[in-house]
C-alpha atoms as an extended CHARMM CRD file, in Angstrom:
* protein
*
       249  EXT
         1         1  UNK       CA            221.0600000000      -99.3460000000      129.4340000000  PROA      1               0.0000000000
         2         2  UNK       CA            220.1410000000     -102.6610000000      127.8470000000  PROA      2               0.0000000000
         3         3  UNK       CA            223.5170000000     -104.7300000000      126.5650000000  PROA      3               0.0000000000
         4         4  UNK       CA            221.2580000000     -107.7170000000      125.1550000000  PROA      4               0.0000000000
         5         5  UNK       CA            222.6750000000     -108.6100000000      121.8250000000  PROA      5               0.0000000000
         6         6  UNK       CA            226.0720000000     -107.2610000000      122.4060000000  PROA      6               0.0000000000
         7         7  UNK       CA            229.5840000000     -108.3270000000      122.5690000000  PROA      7               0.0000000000
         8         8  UNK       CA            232.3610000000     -106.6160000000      124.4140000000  PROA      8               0.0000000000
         9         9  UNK       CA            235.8120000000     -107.6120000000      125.4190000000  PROA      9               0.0000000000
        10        10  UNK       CA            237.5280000000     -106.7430000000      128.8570000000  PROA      10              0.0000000000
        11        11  UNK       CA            241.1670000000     -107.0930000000      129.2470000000  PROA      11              0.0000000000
        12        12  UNK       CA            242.1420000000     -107.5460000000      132.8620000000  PROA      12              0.0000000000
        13        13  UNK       CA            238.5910000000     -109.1630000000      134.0630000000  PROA      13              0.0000000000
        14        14  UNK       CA            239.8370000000     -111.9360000000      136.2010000000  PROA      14              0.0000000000
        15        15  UNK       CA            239.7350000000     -109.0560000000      139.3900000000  PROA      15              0.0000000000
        16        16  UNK       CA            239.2350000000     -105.4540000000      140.0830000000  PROA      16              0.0000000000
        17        17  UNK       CA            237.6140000000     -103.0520000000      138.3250000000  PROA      17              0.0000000000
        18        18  UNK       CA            237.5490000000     -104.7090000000      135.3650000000  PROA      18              0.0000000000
        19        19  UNK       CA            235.9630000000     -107.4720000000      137.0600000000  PROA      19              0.0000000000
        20        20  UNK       CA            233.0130000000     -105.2670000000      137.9430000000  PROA      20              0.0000000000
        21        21  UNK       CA            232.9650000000     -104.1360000000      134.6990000000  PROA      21              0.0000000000
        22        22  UNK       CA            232.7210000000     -107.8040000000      132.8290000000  PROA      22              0.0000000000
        23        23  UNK       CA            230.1770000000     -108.3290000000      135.8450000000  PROA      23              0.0000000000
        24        24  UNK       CA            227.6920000000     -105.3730000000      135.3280000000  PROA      24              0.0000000000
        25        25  UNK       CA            228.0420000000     -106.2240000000      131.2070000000  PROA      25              0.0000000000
        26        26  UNK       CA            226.7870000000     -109.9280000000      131.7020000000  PROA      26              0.0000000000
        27        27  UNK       CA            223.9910000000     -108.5810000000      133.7830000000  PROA      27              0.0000000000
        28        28  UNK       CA            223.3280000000     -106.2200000000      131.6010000000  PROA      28              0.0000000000
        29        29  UNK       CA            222.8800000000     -109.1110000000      128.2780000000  PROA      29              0.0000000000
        30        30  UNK       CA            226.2080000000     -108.8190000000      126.6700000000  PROA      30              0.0000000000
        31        31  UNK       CA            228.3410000000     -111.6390000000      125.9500000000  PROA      31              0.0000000000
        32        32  UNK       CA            231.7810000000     -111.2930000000      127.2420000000  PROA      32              0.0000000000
        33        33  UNK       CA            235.3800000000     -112.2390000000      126.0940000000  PROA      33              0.0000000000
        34        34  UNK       CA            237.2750000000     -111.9640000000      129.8310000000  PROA      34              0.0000000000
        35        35  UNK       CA            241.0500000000     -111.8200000000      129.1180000000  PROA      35              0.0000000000
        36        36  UNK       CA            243.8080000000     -112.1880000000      131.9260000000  PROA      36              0.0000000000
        37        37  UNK       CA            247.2270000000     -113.3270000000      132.2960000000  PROA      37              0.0000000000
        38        38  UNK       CA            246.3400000000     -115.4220000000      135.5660000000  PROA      38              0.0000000000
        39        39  UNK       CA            244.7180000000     -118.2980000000      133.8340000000  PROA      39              0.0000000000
        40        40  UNK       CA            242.9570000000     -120.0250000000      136.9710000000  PROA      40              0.0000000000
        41        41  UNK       CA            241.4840000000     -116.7800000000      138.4850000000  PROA      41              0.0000000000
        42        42  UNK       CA            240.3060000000     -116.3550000000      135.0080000000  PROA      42              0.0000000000
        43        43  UNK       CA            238.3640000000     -119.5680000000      134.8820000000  PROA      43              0.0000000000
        44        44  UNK       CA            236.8760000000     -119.2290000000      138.1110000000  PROA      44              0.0000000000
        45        45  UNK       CA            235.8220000000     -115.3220000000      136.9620000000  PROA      45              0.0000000000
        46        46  UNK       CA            234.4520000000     -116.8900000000      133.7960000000  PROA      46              0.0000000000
        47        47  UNK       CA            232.7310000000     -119.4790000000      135.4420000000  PROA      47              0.0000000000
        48        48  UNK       CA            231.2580000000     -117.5980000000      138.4270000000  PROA      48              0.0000000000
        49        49  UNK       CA            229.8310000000     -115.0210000000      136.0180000000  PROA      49              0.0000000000
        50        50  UNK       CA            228.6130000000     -117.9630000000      133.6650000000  PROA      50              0.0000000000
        51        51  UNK       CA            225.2040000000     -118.0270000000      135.8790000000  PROA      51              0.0000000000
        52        52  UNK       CA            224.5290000000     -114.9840000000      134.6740000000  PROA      52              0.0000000000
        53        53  UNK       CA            225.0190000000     -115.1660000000      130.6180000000  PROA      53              0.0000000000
        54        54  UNK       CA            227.4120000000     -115.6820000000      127.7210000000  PROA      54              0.0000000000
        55        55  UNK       CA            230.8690000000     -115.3610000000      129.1360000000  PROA      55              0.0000000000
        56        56  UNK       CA            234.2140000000     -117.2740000000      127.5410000000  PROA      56              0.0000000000
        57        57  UNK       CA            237.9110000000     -116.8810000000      129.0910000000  PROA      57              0.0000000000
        58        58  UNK       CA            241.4210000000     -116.7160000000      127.2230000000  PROA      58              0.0000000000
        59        59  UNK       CA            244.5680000000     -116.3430000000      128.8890000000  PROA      59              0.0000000000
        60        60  UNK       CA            246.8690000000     -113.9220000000      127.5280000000  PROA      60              0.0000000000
        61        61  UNK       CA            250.4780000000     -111.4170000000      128.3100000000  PROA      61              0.0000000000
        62        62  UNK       CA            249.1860000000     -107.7970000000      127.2230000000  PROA      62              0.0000000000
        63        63  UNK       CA            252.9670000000     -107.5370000000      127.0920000000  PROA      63              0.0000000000
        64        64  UNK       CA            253.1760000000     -109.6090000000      124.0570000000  PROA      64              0.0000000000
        65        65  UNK       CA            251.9950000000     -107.4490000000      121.7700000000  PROA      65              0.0000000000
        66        66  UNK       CA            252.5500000000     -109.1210000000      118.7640000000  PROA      66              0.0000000000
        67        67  UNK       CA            249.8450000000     -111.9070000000      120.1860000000  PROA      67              0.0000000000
        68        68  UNK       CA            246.6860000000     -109.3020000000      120.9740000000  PROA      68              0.0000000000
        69        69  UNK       CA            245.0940000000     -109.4050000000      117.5060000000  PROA      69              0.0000000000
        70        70  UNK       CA            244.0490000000     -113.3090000000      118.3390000000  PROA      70              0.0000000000
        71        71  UNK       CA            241.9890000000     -111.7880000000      121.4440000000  PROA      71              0.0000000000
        72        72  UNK       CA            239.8870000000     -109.8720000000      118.9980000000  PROA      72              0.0000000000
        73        73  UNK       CA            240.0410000000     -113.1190000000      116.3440000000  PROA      73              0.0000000000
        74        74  UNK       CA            238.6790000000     -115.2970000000      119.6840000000  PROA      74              0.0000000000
        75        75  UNK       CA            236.1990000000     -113.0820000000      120.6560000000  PROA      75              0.0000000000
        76        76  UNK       CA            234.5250000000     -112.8130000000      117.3980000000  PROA      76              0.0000000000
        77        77  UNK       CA            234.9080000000     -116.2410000000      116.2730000000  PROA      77              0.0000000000
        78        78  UNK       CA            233.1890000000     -116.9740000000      120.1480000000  PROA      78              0.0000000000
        79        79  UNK       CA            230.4140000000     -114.3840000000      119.5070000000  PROA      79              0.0000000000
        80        80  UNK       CA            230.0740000000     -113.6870000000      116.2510000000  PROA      80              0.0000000000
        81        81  UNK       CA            230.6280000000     -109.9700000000      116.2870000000  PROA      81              0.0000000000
        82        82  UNK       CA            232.3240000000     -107.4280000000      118.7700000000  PROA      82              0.0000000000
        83        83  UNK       CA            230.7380000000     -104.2210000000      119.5140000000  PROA      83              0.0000000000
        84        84  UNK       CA            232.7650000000     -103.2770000000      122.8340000000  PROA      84              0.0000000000
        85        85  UNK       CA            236.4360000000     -103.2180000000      123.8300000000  PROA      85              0.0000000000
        86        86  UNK       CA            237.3390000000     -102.3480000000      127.4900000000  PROA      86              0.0000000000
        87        87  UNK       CA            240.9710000000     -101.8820000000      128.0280000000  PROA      87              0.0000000000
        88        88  UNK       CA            240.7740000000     -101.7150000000      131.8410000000  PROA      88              0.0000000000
        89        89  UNK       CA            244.2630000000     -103.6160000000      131.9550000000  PROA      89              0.0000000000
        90        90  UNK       CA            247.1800000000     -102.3410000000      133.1370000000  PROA      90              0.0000000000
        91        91  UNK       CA            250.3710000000     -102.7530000000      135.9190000000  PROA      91              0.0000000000
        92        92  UNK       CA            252.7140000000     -100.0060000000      137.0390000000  PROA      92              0.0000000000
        93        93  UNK       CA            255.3550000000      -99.4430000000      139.3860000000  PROA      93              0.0000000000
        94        94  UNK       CA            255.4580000000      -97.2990000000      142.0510000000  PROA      94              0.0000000000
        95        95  UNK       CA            258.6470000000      -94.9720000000      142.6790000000  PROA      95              0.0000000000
        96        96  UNK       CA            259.5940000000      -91.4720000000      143.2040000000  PROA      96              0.0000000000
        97        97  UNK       CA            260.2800000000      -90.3970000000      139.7240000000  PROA      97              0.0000000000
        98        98  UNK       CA            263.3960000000      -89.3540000000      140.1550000000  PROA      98              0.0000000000
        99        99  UNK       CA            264.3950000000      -92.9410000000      141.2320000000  PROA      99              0.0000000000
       100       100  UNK       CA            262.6130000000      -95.0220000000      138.3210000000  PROA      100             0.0000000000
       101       101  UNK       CA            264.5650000000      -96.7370000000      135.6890000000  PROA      101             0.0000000000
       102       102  UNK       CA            263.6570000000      -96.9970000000      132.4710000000  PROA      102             0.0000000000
       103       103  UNK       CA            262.5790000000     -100.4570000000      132.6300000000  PROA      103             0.0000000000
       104       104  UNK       CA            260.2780000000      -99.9700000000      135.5320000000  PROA      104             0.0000000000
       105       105  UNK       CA            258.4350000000      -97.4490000000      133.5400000000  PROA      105             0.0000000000
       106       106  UNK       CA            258.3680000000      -99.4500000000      130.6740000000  PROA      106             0.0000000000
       107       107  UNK       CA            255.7650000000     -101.8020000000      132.4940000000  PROA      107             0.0000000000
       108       108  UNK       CA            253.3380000000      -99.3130000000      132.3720000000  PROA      108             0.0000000000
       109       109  UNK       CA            253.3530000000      -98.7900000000      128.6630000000  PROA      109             0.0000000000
       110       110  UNK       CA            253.8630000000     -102.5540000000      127.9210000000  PROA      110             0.0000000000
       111       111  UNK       CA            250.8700000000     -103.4460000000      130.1540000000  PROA      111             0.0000000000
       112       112  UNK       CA            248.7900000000     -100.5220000000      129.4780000000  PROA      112             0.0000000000
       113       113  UNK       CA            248.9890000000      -98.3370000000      126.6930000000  PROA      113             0.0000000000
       114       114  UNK       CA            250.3990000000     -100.9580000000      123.8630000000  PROA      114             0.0000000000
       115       115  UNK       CA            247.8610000000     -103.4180000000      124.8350000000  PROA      115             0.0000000000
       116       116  UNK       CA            245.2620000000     -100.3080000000      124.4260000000  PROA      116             0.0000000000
       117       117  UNK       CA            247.0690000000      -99.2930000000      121.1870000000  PROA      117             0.0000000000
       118       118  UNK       CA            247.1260000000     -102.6230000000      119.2640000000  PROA      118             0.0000000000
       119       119  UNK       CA            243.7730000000     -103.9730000000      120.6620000000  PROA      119             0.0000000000
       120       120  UNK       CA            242.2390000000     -100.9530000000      118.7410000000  PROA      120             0.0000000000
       121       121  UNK       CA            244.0440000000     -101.5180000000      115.7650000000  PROA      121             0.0000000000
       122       122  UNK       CA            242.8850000000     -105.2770000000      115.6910000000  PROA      122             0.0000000000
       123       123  UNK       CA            239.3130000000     -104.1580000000      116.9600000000  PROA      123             0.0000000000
       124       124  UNK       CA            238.6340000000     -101.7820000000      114.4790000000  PROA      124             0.0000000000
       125       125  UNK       CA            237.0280000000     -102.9560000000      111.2300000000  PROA      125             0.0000000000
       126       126  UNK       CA            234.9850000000     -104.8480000000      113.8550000000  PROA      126             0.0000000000
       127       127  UNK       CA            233.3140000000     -101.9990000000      115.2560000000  PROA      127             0.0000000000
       128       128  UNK       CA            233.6060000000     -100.4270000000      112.4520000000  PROA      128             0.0000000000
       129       129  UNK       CA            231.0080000000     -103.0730000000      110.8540000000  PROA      129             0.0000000000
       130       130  UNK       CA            228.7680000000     -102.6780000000      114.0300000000  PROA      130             0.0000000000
       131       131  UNK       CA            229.4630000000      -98.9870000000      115.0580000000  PROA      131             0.0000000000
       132       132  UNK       CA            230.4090000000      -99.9490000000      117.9890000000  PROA      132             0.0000000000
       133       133  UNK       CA            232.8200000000      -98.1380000000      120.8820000000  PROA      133             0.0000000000
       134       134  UNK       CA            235.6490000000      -97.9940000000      122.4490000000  PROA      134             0.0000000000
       135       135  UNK       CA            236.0500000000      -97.7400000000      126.4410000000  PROA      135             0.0000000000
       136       136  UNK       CA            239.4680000000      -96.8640000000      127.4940000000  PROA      136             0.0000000000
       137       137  UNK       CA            241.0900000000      -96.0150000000      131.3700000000  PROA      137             0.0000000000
       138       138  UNK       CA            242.9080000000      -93.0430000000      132.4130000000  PROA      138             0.0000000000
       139       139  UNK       CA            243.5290000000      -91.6250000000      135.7680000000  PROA      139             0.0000000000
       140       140  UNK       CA            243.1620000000      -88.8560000000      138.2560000000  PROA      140             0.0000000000
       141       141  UNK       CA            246.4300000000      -89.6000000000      139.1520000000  PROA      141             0.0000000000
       142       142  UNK       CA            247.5200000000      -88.6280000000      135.3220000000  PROA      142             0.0000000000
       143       143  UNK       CA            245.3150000000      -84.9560000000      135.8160000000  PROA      143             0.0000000000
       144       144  UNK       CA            246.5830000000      -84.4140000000      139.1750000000  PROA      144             0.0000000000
       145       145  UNK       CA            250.3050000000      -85.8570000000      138.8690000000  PROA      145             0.0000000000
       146       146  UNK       CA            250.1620000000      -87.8180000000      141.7610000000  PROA      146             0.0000000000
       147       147  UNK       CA            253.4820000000      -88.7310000000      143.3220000000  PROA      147             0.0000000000
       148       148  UNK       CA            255.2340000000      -92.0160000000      142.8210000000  PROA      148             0.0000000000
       149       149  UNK       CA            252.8950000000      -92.3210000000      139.6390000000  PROA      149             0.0000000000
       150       150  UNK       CA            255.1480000000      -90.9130000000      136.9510000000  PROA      150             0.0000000000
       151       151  UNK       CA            255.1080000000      -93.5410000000      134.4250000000  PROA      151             0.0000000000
       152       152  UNK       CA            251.2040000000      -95.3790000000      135.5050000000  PROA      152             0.0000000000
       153       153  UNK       CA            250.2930000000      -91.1450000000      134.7680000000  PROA      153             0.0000000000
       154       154  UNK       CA            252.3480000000      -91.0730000000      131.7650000000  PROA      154             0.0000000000
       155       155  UNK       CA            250.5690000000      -94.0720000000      129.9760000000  PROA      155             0.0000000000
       156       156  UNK       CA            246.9220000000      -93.1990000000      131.1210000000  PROA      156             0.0000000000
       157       157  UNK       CA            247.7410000000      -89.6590000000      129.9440000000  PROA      157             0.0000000000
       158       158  UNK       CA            249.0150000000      -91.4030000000      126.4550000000  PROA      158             0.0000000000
       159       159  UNK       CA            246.1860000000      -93.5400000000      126.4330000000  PROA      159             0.0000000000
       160       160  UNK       CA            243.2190000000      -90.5630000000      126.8990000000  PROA      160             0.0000000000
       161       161  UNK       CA            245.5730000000      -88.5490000000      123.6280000000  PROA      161             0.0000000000
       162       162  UNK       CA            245.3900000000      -91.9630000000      121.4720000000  PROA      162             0.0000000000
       163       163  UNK       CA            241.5060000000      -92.2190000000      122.0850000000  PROA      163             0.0000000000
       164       164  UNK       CA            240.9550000000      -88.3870000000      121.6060000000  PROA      164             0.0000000000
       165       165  UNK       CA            242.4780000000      -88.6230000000      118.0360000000  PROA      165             0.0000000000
       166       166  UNK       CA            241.0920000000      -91.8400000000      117.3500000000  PROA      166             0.0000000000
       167       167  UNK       CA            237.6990000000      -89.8560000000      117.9890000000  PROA      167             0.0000000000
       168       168  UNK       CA            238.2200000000      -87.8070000000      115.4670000000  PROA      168             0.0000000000
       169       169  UNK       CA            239.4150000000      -90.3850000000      113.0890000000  PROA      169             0.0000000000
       170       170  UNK       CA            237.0030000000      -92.8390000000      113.6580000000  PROA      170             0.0000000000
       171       171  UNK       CA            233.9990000000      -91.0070000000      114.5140000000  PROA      171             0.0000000000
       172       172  UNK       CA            232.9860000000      -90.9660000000      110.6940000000  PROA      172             0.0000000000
       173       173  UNK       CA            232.8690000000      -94.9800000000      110.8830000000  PROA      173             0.0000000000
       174       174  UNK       CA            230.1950000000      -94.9000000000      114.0770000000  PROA      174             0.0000000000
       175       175  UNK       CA            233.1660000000      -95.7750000000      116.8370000000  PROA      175             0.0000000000
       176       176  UNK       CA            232.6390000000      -94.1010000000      119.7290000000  PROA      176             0.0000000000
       177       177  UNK       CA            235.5720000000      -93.9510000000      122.0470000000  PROA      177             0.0000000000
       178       178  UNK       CA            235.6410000000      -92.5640000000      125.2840000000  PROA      178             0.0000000000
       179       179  UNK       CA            237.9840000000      -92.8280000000      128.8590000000  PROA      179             0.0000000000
       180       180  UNK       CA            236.7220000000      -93.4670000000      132.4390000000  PROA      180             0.0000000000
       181       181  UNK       CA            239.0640000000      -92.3000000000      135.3290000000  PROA      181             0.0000000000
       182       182  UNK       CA            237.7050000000      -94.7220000000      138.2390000000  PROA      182             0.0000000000
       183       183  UNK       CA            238.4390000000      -94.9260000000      141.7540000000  PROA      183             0.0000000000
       184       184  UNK       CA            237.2730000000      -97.9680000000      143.2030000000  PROA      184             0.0000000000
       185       185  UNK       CA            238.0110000000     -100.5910000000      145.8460000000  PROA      185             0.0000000000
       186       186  UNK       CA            240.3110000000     -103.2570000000      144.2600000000  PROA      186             0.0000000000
       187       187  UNK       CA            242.4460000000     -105.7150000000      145.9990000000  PROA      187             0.0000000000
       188       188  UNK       CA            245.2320000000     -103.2410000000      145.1010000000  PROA      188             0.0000000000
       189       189  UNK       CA            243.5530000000     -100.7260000000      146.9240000000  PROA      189             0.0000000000
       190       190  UNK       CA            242.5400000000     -102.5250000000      149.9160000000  PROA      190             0.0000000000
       191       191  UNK       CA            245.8810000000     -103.2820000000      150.5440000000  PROA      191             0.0000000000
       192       192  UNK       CA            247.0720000000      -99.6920000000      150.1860000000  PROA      192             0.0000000000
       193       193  UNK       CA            244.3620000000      -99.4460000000      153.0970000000  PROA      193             0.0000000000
       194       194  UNK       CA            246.2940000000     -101.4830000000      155.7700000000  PROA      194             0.0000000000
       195       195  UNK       CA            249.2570000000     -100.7270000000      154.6230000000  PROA      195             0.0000000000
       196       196  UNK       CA            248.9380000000      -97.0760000000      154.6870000000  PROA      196             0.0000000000
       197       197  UNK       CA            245.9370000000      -96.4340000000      156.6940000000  PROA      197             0.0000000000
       198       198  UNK       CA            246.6200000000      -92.6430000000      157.3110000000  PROA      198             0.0000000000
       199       199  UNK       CA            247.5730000000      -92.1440000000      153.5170000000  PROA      199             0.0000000000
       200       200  UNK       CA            244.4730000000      -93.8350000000      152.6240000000  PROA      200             0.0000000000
       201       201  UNK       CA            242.0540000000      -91.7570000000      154.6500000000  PROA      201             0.0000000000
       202       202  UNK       CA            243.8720000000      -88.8220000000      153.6520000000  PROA      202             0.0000000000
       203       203  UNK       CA            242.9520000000      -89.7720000000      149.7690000000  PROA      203             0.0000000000
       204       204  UNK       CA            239.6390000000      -90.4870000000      151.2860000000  PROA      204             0.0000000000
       205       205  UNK       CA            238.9420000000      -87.4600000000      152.4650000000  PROA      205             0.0000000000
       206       206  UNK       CA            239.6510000000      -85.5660000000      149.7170000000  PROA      206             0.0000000000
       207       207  UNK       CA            236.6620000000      -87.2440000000      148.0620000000  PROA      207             0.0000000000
       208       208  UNK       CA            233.4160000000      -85.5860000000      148.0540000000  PROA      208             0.0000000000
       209       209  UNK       CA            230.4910000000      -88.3160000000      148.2700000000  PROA      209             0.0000000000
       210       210  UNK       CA            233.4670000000      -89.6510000000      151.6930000000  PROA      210             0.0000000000
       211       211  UNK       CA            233.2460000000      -93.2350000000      150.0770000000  PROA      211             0.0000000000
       212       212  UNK       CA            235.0520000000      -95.1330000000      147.6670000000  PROA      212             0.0000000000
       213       213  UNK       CA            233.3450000000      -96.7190000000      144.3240000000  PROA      213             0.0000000000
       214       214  UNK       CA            232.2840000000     -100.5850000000      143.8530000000  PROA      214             0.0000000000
       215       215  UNK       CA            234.0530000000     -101.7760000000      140.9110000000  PROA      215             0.0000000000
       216       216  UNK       CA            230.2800000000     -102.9880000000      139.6910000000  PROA      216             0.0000000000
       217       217  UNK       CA            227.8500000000     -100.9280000000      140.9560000000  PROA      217             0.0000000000
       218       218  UNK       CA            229.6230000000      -97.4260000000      140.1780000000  PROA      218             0.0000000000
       219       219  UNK       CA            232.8460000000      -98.4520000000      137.7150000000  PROA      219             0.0000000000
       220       220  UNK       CA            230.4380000000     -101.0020000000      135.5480000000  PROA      220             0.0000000000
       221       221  UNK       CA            227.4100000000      -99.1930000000      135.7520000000  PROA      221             0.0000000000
       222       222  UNK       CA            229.4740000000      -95.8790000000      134.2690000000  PROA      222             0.0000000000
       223       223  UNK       CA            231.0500000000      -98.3340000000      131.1520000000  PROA      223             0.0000000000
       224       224  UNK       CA            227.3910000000     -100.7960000000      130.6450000000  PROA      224             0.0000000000
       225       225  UNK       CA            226.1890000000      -96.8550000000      130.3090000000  PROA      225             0.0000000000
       226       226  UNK       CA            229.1960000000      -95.4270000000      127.8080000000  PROA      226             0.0000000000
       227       227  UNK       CA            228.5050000000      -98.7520000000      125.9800000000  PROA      227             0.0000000000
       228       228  UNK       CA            224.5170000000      -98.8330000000      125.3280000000  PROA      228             0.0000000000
       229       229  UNK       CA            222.6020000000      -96.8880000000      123.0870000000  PROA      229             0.0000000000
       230       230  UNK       CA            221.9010000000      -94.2760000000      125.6240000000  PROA      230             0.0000000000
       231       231  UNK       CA            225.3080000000      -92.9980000000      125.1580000000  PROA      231             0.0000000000
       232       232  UNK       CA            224.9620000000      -93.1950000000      121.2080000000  PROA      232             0.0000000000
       233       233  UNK       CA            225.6840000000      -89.4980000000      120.8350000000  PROA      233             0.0000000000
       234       234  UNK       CA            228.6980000000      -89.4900000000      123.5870000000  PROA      234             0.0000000000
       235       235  UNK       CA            232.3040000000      -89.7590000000      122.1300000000  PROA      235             0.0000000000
       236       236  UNK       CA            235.6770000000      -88.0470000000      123.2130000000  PROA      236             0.0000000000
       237       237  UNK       CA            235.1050000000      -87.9190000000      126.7460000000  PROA      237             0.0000000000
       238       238  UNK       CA            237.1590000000      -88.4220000000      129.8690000000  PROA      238             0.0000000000
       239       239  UNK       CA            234.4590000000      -89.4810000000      132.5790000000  PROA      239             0.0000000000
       240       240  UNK       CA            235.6690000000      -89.0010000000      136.2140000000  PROA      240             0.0000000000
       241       241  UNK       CA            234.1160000000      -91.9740000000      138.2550000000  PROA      241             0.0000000000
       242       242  UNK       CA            235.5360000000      -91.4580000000      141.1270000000  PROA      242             0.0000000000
       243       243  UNK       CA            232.5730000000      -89.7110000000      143.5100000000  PROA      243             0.0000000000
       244       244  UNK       CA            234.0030000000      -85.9600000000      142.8860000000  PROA      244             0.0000000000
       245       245  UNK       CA            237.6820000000      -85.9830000000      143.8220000000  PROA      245             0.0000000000
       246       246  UNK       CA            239.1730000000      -84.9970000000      140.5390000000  PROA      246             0.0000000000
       247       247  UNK       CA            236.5990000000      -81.9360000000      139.3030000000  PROA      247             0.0000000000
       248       248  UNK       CA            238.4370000000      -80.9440000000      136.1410000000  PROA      248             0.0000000000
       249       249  UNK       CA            239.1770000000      -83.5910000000      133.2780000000  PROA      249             0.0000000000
């Protein structure tokens, strides 16, 4: 699962998952376009990671949309090239669905699945030119309508239908594009953890391998895989990384 040579961007790097992910990239050769909205943790991301290859920084709103092409522009006039997009971005709010306004749910589509929409748009002749793929984020709670997750499940279910028929579309050009469901210790989830320490071991239990995933080691290992040549004949697929606890995608 050798990256040397490649480019990828990841959207939402300066923490989290997609942290891990931009992490287990550099390691694995590829030279990395981090993009956050929280400028100095961005830096510091970029820089930490720096020891370990080719990694640049730009601070941008997924929720200006009209903006995202010039994260594709920076990344290829940084690089060279872009074979990889990871849009592991995205913000939601929690609320009993029959309490959420329509403005609350529009922070999941404006942070998640536009950002995923235009990014491909601007990414495309790109990969196109060096068949490259696509790694997009859905989620078990999406496949197993989790409560309080109406609109967060409504854009990762929107996102995994975009990158199914952009499979089909694009698979003639060489793009692979495929989904990861994680679940994965993040700061968000850490807090859920002392916050809500009987809901959390509850969630916990319900997963087979009883521990949760590192954002590197599991979530990154999973995309460095979807994004090397070992996966060269893997498109269209919704990969549950999340040790067993959602068995049917």
């Amino acid at each position: 699962m050798d990256l040397n040579g490649k480019v990828a961007i990841v959207t939402g790097g300066a923490r989290g998952i997609a942290k891990g992910i931009a992490t287990a990239f550099v390691k694995a050769g590829a030279s990395v376009l981090i993009v956050d909205r929280e400028e100095e943790l961005g830096k510091e991301t970029a820089a930490e990671l720096g020891e370990y290859g080719k990694v640049a920084f730009m601070a941008m709103d997924l929720s200006q949309h009209d903006q995202l092409h010039l994260i594709v522009d920076r990344a290829v006039a940084e690089f060279g090239k872009l074979d990889t997009l990871v849009n592991a971005a995205q913000a939601s709010a929690q609320k009993m669905f029959a309490q959420q306004t329509r403005e609350e749910a529009n922070v999941a589509f404006d942070t998640g699945f536009w950002p995923t929409y235009h990014l491909m748009q601007a990414a495309y002749p790109h990969l196109k030119a060096t068949k490259g793929s696509i790694i997009n984020f859905g989620s078990g709670s999406g496949l197993s309508g989790m409560v309080t997750q109406a609109s967060y499940a409504a854009a990762k279910e929107a996102i995994r239908a975009l990158s199914k028929v952009a499979t089909n579309e694009w698979g003639k050009d060489g793009i692979r594009v495929n989904v990861i469901c994680p679940y994965a210790m993040t700061p968000g989830v850490e807090a859920w953890s002392k916050a809500a320490p009987e809901q959390y071991a509850a969630s916990l239990a319900q997963v087979p391998l009883k521990r949760i995933g590192d954002p590197e080691a599991d979530i990154g290992a999973a995309a460095v895989f979807l994004a090397s040549d070992a996966a060269s004949y893997i498109t269209g697929q919704t990969l549950m990384v999340d040790g067993g606890q959602t068995r049917a995608a």
